[in-house]
KOLBA-663607 format. One line per 4 residues: for each residue x, y, z of N, C-alpha, C. Coordinates in steps of 0.001 Angstrom, whole numbers, plus 500000, padded with zeros to 6 digits. Layout:
BEGIN
X Y Z X Y Z X Y Z | ... .
//
This chain:
BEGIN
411536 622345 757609 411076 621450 758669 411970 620218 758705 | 412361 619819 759897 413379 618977 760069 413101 617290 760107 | 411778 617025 759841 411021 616171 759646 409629 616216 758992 | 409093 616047 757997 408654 615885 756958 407100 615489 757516 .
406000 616647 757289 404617 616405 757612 404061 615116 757914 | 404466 614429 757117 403700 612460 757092 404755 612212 757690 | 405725 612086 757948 406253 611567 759066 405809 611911 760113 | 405553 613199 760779 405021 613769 762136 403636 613067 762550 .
402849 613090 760918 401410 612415 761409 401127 611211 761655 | 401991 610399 761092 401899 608929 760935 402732 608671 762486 | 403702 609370 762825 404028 608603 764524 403471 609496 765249 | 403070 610410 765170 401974 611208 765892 400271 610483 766249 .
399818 609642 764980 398735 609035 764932 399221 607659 765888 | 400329 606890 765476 400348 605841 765974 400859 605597 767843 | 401136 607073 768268 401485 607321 769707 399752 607410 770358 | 398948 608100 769633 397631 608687 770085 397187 607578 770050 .
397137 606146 768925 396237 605150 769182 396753 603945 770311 | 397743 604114 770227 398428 603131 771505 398116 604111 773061 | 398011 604928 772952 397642 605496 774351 396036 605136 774625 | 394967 605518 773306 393340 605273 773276 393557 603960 773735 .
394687 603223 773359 394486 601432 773608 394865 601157 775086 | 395461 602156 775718 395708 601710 777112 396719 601149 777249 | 397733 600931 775734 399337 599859 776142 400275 600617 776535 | 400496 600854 777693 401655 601574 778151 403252 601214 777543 .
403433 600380 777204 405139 599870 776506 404946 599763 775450 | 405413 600484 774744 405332 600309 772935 406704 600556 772222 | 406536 600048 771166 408104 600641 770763 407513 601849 769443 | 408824 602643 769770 408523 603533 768465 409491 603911 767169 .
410752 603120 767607 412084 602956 766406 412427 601960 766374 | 412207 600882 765687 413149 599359 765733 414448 599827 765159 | 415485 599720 765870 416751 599310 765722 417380 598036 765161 | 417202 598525 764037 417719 596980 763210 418428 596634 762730 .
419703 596277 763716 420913 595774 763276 421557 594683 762303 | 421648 594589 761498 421905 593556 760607 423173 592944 760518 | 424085 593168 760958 425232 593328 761034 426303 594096 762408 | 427438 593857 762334 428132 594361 763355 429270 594748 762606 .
429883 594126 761375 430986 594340 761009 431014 596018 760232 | 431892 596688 760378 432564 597946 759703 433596 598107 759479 | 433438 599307 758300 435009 599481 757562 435296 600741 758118 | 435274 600819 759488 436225 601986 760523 436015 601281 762069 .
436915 601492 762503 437512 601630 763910 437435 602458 765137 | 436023 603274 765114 435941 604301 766043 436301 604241 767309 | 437741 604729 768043 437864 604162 769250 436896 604298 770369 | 435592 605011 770082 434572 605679 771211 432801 604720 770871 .
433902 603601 769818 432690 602385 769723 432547 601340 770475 | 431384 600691 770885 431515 599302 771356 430757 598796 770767 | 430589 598627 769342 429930 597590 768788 430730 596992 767823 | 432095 596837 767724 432374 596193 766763 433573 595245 767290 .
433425 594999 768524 434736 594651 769372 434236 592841 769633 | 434411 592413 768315 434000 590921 768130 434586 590074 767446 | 434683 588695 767815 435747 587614 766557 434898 587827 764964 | 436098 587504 764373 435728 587464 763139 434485 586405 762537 .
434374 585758 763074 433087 584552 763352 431615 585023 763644 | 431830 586403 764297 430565 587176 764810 430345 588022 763172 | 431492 588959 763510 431684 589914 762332 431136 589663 760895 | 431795 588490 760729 431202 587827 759629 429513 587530 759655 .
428766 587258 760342 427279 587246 760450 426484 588144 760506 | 425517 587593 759040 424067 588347 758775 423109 588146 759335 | 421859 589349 759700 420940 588953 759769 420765 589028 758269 | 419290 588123 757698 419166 587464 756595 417970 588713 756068 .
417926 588800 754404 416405 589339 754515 415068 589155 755293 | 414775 587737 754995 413753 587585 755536 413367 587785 757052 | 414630 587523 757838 414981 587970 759194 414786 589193 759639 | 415312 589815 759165 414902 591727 758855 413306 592151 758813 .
412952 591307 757243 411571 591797 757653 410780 591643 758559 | 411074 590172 758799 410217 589468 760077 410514 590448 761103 | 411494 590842 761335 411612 591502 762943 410303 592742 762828 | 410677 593412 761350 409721 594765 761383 408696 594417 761673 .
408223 593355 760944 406707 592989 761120 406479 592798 762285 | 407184 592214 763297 407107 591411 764832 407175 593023 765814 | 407409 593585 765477 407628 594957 765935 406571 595713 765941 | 406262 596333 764798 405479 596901 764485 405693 598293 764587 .
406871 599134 765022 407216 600295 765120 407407 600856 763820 | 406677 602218 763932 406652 603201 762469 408002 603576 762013 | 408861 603739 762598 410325 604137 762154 410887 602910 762406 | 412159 602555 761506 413174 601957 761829 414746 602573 761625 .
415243 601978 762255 416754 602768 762457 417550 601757 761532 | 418635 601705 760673 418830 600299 760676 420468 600784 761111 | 421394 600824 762124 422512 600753 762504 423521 599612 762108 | 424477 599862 762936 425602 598565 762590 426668 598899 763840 .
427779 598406 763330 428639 597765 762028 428105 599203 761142 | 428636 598608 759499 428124 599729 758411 426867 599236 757526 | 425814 599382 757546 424877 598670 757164 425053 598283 755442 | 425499 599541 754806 426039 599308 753251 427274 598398 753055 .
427436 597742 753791 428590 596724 753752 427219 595406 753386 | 426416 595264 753724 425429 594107 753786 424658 593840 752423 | 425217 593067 751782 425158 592374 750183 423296 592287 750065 | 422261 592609 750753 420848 592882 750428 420270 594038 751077 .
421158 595070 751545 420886 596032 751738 419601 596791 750983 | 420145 596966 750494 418912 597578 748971 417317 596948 749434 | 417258 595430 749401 416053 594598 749802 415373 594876 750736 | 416387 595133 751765 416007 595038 753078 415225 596625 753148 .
415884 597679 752608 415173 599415 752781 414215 598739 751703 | 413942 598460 751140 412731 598305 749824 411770 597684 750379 | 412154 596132 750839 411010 595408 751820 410431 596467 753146 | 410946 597818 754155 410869 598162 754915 409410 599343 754425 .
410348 599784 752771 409697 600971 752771 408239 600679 751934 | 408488 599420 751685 406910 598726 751099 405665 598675 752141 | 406477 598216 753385 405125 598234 754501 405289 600082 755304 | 405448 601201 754325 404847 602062 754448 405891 602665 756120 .
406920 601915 756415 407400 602613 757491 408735 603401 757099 | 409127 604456 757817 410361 604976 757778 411350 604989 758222 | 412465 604749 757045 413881 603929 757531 414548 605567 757311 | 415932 604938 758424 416980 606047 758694 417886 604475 758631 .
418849 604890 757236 419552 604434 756978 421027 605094 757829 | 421431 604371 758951 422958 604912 759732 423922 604156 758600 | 425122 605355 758301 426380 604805 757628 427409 606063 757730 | 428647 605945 757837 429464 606614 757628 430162 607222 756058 .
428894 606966 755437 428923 607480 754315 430563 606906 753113 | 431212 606174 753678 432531 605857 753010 432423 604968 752047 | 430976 604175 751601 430366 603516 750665 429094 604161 749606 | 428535 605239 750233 427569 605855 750282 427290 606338 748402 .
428488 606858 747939 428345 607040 746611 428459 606109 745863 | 428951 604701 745937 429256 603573 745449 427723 603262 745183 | 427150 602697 746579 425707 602503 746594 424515 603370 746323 | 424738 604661 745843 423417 604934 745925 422291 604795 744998 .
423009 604409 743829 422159 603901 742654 421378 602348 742971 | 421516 601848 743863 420566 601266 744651 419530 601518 745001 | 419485 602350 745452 418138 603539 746357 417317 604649 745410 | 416064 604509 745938 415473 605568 745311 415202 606688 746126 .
414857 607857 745939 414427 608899 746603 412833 608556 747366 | 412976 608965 748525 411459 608732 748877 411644 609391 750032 | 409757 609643 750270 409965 610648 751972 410192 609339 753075 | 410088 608262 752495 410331 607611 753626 411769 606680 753421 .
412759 607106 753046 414206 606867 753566 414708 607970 753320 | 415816 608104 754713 416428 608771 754869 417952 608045 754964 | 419190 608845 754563 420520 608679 755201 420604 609251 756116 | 421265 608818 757010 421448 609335 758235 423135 609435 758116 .
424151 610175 758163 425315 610282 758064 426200 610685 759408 | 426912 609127 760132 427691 609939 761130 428859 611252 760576 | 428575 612115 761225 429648 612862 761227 429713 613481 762873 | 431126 613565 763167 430777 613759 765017 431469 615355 765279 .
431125 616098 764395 431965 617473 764759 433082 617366 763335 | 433001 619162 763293 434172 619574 761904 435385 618427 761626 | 435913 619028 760868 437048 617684 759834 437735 617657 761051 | 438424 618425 761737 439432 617586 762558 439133 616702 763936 .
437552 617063 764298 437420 616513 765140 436778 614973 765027 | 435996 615098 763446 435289 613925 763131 436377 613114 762874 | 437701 613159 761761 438582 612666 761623 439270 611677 762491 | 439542 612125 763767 440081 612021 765315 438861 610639 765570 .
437864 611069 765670 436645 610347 766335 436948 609376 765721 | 437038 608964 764201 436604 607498 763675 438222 606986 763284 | 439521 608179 763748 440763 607421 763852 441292 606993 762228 | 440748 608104 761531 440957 608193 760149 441434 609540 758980 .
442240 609849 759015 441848 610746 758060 440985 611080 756082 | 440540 612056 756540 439487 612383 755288 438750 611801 755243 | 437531 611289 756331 436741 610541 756158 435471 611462 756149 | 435635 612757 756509 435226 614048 756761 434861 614391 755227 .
435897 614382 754691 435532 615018 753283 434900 614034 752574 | 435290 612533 752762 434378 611665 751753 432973 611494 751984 | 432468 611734 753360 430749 612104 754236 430634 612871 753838 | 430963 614138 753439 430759 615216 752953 430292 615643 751312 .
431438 615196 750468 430892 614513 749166 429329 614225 748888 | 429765 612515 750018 428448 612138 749998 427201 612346 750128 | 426927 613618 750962 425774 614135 750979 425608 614631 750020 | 426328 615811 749587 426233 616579 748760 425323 615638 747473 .
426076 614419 747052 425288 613914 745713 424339 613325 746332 | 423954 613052 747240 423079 612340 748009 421838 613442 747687 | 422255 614451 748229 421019 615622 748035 420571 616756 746878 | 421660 616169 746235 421614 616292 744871 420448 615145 744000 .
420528 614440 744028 419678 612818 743731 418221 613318 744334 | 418088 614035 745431 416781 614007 745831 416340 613510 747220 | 417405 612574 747627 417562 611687 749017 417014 612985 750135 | 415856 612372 751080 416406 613283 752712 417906 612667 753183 .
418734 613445 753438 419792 613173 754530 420163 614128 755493 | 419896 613298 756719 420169 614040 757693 422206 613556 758037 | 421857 614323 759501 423517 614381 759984 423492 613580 761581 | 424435 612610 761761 424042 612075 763050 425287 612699 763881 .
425085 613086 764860 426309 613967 765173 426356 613536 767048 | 427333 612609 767765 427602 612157 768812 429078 613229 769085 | 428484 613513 770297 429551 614701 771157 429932 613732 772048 | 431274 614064 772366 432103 613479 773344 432886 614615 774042 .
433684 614984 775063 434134 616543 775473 435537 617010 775164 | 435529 616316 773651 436789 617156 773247 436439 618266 772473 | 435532 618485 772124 434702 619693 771410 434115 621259 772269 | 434295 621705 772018 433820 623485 772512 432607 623642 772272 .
431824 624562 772885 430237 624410 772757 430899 625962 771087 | 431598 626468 771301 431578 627707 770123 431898 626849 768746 | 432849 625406 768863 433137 624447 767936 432134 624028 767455 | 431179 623502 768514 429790 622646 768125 429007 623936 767506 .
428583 624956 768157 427446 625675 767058 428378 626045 765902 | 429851 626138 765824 430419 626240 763686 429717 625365 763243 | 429710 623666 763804 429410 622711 762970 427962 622873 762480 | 427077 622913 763877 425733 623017 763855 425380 624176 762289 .
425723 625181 762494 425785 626178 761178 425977 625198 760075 | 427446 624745 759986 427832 623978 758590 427075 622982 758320 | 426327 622128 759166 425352 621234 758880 423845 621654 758145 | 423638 622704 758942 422274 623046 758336 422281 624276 757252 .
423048 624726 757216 422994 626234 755954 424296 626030 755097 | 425250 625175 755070 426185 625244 754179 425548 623404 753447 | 425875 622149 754123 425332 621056 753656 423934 620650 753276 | 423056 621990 753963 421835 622024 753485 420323 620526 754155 .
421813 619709 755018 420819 618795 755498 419076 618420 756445 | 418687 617832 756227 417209 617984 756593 417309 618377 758093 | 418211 617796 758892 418131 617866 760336 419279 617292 760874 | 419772 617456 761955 420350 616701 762972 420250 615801 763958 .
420550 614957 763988 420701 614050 765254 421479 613950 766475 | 421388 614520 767492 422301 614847 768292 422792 614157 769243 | 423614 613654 770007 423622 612790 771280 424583 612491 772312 | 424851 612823 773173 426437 612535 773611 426717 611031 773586 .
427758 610798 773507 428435 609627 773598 427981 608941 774612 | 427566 607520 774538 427283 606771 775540 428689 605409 775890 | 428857 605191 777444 430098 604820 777715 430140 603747 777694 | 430507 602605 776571 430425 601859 776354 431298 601366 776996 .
431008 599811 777737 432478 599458 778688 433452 598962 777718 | 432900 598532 776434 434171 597884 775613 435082 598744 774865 | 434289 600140 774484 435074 600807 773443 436397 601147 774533 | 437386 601196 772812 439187 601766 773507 439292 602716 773908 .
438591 604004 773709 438546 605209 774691 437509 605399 775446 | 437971 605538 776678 437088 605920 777723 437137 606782 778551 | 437846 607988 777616 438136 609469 778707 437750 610485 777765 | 436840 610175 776954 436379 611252 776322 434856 611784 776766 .
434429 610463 777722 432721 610169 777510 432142 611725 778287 | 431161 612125 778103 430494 613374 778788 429734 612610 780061 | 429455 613332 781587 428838 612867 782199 427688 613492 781957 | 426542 613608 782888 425121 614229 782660 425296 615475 783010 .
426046 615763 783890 425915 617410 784274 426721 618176 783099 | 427796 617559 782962 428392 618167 781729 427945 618386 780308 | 427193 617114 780445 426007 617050 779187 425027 618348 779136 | 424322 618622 779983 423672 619701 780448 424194 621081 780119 .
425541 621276 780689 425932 622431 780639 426508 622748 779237 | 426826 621489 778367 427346 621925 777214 426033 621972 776064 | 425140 622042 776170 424173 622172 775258 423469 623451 775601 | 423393 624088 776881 423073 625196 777370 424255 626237 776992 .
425405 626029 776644 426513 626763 776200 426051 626774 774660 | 426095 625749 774386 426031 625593 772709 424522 626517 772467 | 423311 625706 772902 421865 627023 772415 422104 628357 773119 | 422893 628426 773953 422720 629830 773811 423561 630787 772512 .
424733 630304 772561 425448 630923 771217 423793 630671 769630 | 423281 629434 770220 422542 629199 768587 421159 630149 768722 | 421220 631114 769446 419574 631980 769419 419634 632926 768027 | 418616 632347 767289 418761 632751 765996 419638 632318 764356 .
419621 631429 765039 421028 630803 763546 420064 629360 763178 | 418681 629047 763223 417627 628474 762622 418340 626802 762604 | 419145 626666 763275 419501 625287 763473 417994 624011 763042 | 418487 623204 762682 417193 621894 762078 417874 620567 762834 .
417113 620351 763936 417600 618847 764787 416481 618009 763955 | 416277 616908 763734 415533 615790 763524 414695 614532 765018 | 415167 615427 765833 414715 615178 767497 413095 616061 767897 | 412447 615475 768854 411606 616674 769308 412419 617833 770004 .
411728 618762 770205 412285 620051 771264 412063 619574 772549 | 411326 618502 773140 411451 618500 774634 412435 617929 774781 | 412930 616635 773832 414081 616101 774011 415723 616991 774348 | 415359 618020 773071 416804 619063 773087 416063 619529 774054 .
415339 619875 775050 415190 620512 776301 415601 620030 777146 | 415359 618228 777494 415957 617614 778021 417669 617745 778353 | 418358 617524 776718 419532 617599 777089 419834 619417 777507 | 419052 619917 777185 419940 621191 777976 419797 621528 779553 .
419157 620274 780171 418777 620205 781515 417481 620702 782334 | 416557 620970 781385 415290 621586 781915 414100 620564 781507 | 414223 619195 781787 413307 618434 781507 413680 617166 782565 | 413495 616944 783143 413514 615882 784646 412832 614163 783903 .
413150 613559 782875 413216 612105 782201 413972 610732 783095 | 412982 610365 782439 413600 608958 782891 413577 608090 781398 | 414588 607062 781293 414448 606298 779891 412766 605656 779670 | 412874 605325 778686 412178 604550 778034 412943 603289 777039 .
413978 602393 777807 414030 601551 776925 413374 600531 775555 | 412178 600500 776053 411913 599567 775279 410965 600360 774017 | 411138 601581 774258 411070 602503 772906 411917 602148 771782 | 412966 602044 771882 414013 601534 770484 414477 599929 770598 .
413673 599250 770305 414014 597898 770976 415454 597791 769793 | 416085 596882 770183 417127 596166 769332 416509 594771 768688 | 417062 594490 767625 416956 593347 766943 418674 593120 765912 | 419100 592091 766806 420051 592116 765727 420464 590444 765511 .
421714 590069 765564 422192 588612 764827 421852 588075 766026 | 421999 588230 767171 421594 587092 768462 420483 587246 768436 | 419510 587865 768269 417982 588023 768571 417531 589440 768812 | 416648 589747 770496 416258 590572 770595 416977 591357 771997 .
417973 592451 771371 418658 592219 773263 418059 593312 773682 | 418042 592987 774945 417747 593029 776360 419278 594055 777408 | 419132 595376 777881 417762 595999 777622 417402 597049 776640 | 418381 597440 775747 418360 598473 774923 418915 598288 773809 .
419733 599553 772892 420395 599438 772239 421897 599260 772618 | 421869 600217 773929 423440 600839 774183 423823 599487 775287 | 422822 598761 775578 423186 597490 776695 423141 596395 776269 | 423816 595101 776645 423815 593630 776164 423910 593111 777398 .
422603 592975 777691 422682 591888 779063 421898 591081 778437 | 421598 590152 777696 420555 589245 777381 420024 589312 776166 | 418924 588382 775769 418679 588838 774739 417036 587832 774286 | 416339 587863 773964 415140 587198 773549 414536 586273 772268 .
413842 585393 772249 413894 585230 771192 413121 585698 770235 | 412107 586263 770902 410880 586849 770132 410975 588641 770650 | 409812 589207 769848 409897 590370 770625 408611 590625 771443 | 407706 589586 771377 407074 589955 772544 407395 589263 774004 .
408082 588402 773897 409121 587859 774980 409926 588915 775654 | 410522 589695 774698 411534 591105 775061 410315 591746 775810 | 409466 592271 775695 408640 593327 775737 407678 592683 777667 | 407477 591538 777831 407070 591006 778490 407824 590122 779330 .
409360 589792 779269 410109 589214 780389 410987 589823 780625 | 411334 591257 780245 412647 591747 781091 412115 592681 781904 | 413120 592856 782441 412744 593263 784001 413581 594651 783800 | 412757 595498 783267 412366 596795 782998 413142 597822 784003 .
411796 597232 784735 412535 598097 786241 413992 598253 786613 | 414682 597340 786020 415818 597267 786960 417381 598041 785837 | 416511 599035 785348 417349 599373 784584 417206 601078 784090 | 417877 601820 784191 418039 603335 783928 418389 604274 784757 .
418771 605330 784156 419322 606033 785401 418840 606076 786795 | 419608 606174 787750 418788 605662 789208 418372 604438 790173 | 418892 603478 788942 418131 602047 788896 419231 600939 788413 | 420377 602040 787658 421706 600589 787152 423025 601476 787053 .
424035 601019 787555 425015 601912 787345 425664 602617 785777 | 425350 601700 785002 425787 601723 783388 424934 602669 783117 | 424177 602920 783671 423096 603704 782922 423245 605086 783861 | 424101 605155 784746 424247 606668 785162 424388 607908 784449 .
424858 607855 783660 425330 609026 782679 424678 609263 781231 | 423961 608575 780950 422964 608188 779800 422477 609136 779696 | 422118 610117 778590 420918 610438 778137 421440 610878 776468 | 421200 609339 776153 421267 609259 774766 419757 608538 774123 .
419545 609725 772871 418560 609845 772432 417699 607997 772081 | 418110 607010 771835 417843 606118 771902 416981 605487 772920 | 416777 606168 774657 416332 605394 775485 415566 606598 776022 | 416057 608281 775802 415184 609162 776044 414257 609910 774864 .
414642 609457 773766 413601 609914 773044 412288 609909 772675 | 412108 608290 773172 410710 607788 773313 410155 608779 774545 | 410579 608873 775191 409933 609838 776826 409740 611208 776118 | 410300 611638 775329 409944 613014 775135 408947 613277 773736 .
408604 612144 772968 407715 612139 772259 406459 611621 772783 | 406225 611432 774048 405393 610786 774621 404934 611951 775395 | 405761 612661 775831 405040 613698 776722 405212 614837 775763 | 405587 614668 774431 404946 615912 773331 403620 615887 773173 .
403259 614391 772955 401907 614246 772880 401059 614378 773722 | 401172 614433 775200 400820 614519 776243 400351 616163 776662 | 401503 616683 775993 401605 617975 776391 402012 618862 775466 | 401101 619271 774578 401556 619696 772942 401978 621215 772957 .
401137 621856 774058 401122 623054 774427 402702 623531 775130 | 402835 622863 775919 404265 623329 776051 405061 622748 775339 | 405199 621684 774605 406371 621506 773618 406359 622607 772962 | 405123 623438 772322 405161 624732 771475 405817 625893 772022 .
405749 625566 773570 406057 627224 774015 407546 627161 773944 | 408218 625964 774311 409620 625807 774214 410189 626038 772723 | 409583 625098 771220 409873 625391 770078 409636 626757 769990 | 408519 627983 770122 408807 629256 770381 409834 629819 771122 .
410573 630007 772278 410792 630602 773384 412510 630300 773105 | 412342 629225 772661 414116 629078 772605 413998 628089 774075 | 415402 627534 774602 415538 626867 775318 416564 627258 776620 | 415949 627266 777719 416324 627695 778748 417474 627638 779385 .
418955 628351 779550 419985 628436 779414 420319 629446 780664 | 419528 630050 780962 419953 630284 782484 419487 630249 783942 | 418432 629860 783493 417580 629338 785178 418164 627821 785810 | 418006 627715 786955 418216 626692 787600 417847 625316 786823 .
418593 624000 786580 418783 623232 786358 417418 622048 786915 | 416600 621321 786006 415740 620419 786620 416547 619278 787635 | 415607 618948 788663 416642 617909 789515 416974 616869 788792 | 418153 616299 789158 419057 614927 788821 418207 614114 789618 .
418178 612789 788996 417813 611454 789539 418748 611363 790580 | 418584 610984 791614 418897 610490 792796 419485 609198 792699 | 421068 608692 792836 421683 607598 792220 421577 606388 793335 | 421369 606909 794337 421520 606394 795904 421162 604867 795890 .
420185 604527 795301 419753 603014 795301 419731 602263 793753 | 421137 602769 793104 420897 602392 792021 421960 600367 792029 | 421926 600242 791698 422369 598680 791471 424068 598304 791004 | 424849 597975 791237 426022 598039 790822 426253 597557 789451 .
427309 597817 788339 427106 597261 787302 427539 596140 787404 | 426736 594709 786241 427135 593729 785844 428021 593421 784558 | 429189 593048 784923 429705 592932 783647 429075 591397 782739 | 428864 591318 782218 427805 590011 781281 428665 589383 780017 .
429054 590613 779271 429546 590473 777998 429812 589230 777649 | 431341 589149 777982 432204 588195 777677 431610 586971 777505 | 431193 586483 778814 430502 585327 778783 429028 585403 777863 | 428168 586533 777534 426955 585953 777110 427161 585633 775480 .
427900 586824 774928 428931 586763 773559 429418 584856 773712 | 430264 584987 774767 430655 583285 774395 429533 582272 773956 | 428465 582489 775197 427204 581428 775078 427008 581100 773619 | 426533 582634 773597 425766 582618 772113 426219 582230 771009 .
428042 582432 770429 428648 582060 769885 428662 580257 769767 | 428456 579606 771020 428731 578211 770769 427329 577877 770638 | 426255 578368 771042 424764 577662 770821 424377 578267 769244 | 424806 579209 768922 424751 579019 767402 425615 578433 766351 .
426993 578129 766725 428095 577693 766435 427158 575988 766325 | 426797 575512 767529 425867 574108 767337 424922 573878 766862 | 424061 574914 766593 422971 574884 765800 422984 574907 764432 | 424718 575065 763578 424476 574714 762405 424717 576302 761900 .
424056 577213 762188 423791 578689 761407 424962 579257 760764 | 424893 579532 759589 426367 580118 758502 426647 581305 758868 | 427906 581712 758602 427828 583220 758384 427740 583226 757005 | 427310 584998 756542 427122 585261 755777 428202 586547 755173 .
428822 586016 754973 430021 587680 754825 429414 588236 753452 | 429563 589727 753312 429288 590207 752252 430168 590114 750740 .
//
């Protein structure tokens, strides 16, 4: 099982009591960035494309916890930058996994054996390990060689120790759907990992490559290429099945941003993970002054091509619960690979993009720059 009984029940319970409660916006993964800085260069990133002044800045322990607490979401993600670069790392999964929630530690594993005598085994942390497709393609992706084999290693003693580790695996379309199910195989029956994380690349306007990104139809058709080669080879995603239904094009979604809220060194941004238009100071400020509406496929141009698990995953655990019966018939049935395609959102009145960055990055830089606040380099 690609997720672990008390995990299923505990965000299974906490989706059912927020619905009995009538709160329609909830979050269900805090994204908790602590950091931005990393020790790789992925040209298909846009989060690390910052002065050294940024780079250099922590969020703090106590900052961390506070956000969880202010949150209140059963999972947390904690992303980056490389999060094992962050000198209280250790604190921060210990303080997380004390209030009983479950962390998915994201890292590229290139610290991973250094640190793991830090960590204890528990059902509630997980590693989460980018790897983006076999050695030559992951290699390529993060613009490194052998970084493939040192992630690789790393699991291995990782799951040796006792650790869950899963595999976070972002497609971009230099890969073959016959490439992707080798990997899919090597992930789950040769590395033995709990599950996968799957997602296409989302098009970040800053990252240095920008001709690799998948659009939605292509997205579609390459996951319907890929499950069909996988009928029978017991693949383990760490996603629901409506979601992988979704991406194989037979599920008609709309995001759910404020499912994975962000929390990182500026605050709370606004509107996602994969967007920086703004940012909050609180999170029920986030949750109650952005303007929701005006953002997701159909609704913003940046968000045309999206369907990365971050803003659709909340939608498809929502209508698992909604609809338990057919999530089952799909986890039975396999996933639909040759019937007609669910309709596309209609782009017609969607909003042109705003570029923000530059300038909100500046703001923020000089109103914390005046306020005194240190960095904290590791």
């Amino acid at each position: 099982m690609a997720v672990p009984l008390i995990q299923q029940i505990r965000v299974g319970g906490y989706v059912v009591k927020k619905r009995l409660q009538g709160v329609k916006k909830y979050p269900l993964v805090l994204m908790l960035e602590p950091l931005f800085r990393c020790n790789l260069a992925c040209p298909g990133c846009g989060k690390i494309d910052y002065e050294d002044d940024i780079l250099n800045r922590r969020l703090s322990l106590r900052e961390c916890l506070d956000a969880v607490d202010e949150c209140g979401a059963p999972v947390v993600s904690i992303p980056g930058g490389e999060p094992l670069l962050h000198k209280e790392i250790d604190q921060i999964v210990e303080g997380i996994i004390e209030r009983k929630k479950f962390v998915y530690l994201c890292t590229n594993a290139l610290l991973l054996e250094k640190k793991l005598d830090l960590f204890q085994p528990t059902p509630y942390l997980t590693f989460s390990v980018h790897l983006d497709g076999p050695e030559e393609h992951h290699d390529r992706a993060v613009d490194q060689k052998g970084v493939f084999q040192r992630a690789v290693s790393a699991i291995r003693l990782a799951h040796e120790r006792g650790f869950r580790v899963n595999v976070n695996c972002t497609l971009f379309d230099q890969m073959t759907a016959p490439e992707i199910a080798g990997f899919f195989d090597f992930a789950t029956h040769d590395l033995g990992v709990e599950g996968i994380t799957v997602s296409p690349g989302y098009a970040y306007e800053r990252a240095p490559d920008q001709d690799h990104f998948l659009g939605r139809r292509k997205t579609k058709q390459l996951f319907r290429d890929v499950f069909r080669l996988g009928k029978g080879r017991k693949w383990r995603f760490s996603q629901s099945t409506l979601f992988m239904d979704f991406l194989a094009g037979n599920q008609e979604y709309r995001c759910t941003p404020w499912g994975n809220p962000t929390r990182n060194i500026f605050g709370w941004q606004r509107p996602c993970y994969l967007l920086s238009e703004g940012y909050a100071r609180t999170f029920r400020e986030l949750m109650e002054e952005t303007a929701w509406d005006t953002y997701g496929t159909g609704n913003y141009e940046k968000c045309a091509d999206c369907m990365v698990h971050c803003g659709y995953e909340a939608t498809a655990v929502t209508h698992t619960i909604a609809h338990p019966l057919k999530a089952l018939r799909v986890a039975l049935s396999g996933h639909e690979t040759e019937a007609p395609m669910a309709p596309e959102i209609p782009l017609g009145d969607q909003r042109p993009a705003e570029y923000l960055f530059e300038g909100l990055v500046k703001r923020l830089s000089e109103t914390e720059s005046g306020s005194g606040q240190h960095s904290d380099a590791a």
